[in-house]
C-alpha positions in Angstrom: 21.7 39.3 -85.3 20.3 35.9 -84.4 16.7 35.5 -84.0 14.7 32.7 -83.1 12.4 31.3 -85.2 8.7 31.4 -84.1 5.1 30.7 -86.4 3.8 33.5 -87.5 0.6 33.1 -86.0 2.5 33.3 -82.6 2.5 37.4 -82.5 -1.1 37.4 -84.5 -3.2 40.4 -82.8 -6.0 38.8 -84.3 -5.3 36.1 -81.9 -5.9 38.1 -78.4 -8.9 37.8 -77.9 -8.9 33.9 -77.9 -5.2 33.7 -76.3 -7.4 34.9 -73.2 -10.0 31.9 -73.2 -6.9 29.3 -74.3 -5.8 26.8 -71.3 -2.2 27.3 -72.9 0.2 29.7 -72.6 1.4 32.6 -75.0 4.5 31.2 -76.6 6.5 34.0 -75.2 5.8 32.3 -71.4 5.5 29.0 -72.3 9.0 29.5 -74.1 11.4 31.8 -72.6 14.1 32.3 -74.8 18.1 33.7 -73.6 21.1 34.5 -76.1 24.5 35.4 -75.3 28.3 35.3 -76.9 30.3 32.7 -75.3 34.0 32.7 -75.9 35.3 32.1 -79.6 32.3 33.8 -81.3 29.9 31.3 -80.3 26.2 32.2 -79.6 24.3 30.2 -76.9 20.2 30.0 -77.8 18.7 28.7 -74.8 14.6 28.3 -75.0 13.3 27.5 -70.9 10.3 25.3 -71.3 7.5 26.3 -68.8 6.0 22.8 -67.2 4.6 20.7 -69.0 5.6 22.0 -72.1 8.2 20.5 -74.4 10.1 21.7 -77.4 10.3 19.1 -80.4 13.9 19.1 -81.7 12.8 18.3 -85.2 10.9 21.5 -85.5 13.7 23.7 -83.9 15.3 26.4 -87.0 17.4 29.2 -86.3 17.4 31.9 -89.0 20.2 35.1 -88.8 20.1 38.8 -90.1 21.1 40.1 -91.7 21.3 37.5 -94.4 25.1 38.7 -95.2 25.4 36.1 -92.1 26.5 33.2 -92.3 25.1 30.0 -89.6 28.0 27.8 -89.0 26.8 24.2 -87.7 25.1 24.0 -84.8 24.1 21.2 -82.1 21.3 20.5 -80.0 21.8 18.6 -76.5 20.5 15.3 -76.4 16.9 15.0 -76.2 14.8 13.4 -73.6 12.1 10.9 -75.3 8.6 11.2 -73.8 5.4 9.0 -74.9 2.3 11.4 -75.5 -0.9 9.2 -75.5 -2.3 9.5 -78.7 1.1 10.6 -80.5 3.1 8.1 -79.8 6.9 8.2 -78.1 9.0 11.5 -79.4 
């Protein structure tokens, strides 16, 4: 099985109560996430950014189980570089 990888803080119950006074969304809805086998035994991980939220390809991991499983190499598609006041361009 293939699973995405997520913080742990992201499923925290101990986070409800302030997920409900945050201006940002759960990463469940700010990240939809979509698997499925394409031909050749290849698995397709798409992650559906919600607007105005971006995913940072340098902290993108993907993790299998069982770990009798083995990750052949993967690739991202090319990444779009934004400037983020403060941050810098990414």
């Amino acid at each position: 099985m293939l699973l995405p990888s997520q913080p742990a803080w992201a499923n925290a119950p101990f986070l409800s109560p302030m997920a409900s006074a945050s201006p940002f969304l759960a990463p469940a809805k700010a990240f939809r996430f979509k698997a499925h086998m394409a031909p050749n035994n290849i698995v397709v991980l798409q992650w559906i950014a919600a607007p105005k939220y971006h995913l940072y390809r340098n902290r993108i991991t993907v993790h299998l189980t069982p770990s009798s499983a083995q990750l052949g190499p993967y690739t991202l598609p090319p990444g779009k570089p934004m400037h983020i006041p403060g941050v810098g361009t990414l």
